[in-house]
C-alpha positions in Angstrom: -15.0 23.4 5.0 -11.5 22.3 3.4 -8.4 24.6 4.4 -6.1 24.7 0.7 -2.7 25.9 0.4 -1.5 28.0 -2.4 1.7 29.1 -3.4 3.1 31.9 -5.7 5.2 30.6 -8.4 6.7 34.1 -8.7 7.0 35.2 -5.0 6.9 31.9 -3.4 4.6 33.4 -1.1 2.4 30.8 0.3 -1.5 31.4 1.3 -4.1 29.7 3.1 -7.9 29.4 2.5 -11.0 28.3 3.5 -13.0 27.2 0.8 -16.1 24.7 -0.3 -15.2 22.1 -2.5 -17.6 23.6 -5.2 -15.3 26.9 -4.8 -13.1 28.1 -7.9 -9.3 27.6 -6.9 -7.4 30.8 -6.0 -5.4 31.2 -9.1 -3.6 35.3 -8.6 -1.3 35.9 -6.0 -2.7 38.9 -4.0 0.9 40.2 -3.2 3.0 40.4 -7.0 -0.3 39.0 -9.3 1.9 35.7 -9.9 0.4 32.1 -10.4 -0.9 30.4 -7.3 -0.8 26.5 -7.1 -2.3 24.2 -4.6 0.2 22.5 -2.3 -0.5 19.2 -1.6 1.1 17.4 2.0 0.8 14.4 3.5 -2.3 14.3 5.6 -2.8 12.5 9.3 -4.7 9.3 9.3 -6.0 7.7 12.2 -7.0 4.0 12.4 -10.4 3.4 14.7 -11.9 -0.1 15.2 -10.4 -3.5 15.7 -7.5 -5.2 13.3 -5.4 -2.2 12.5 -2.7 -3.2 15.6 -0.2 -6.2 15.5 -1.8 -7.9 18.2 -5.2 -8.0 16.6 -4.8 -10.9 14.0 -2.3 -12.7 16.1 -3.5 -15.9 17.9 -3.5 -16.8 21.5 0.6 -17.5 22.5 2.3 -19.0 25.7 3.1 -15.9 27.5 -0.9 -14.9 27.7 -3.4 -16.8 30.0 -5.9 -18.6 27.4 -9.4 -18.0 28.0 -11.6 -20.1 30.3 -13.3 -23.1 28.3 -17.1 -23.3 28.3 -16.7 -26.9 26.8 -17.8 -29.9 29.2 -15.1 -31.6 30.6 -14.8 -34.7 28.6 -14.0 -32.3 25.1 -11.2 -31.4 26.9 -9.2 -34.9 27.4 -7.0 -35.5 24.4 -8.1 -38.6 22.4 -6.4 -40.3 19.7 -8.2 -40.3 15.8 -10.1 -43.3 15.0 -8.9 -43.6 11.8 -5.0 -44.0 12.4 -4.2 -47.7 13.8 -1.9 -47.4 16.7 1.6 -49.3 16.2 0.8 -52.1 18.1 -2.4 -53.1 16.5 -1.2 -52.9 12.5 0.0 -56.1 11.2 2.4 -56.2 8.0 1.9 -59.0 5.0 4.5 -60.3 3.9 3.7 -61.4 0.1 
């Protein structure tokens, strides 16, 4: 069950309860019979699972070892794209 906090508007007296959400709010202050309001605070939130640190979404950079390749050893020679003519091989026409 919930903890609230409630404070007098007259006194300024501030009270704690335990209470279920289907409970009636607190709405006398025991000690002059003033108002009582909820206060509301900030509340801690913590983060579980994967993608809620920096280094979660970043990729792979220099200063970390990359992981060992499962590819066969011919993926891993650079080769040059088929469709880009290398300079020595395009001829210009002259019109």
């Amino acid at each position: 069950m919930p903890t609230y906090e409630y404070e007098c508007q007259t006194c300024h007296q501030r009270v704690e309860a335990v209470q279920k959400f289907s409970d009636p709010a607190l709405t006398t202050c025991e000690a002059c019979g003033g108002e009582l309001r909820k206060v509301f605070s900030s509340v801690g939130i913590v983060f579980k699972g994967s993608g809620f640190y920096k280094n979660d979404s970043r990729g792979s950079s220099s200063s970390t070892t990359p992981p060992a390749s499962t590819a066969p050893a011919a993926a891993t020679t650079p080769a040059t794209p088929a469709s880009t003519p290398s300079p020595s091989t395009a001829t210009k026409t002259a019109d």
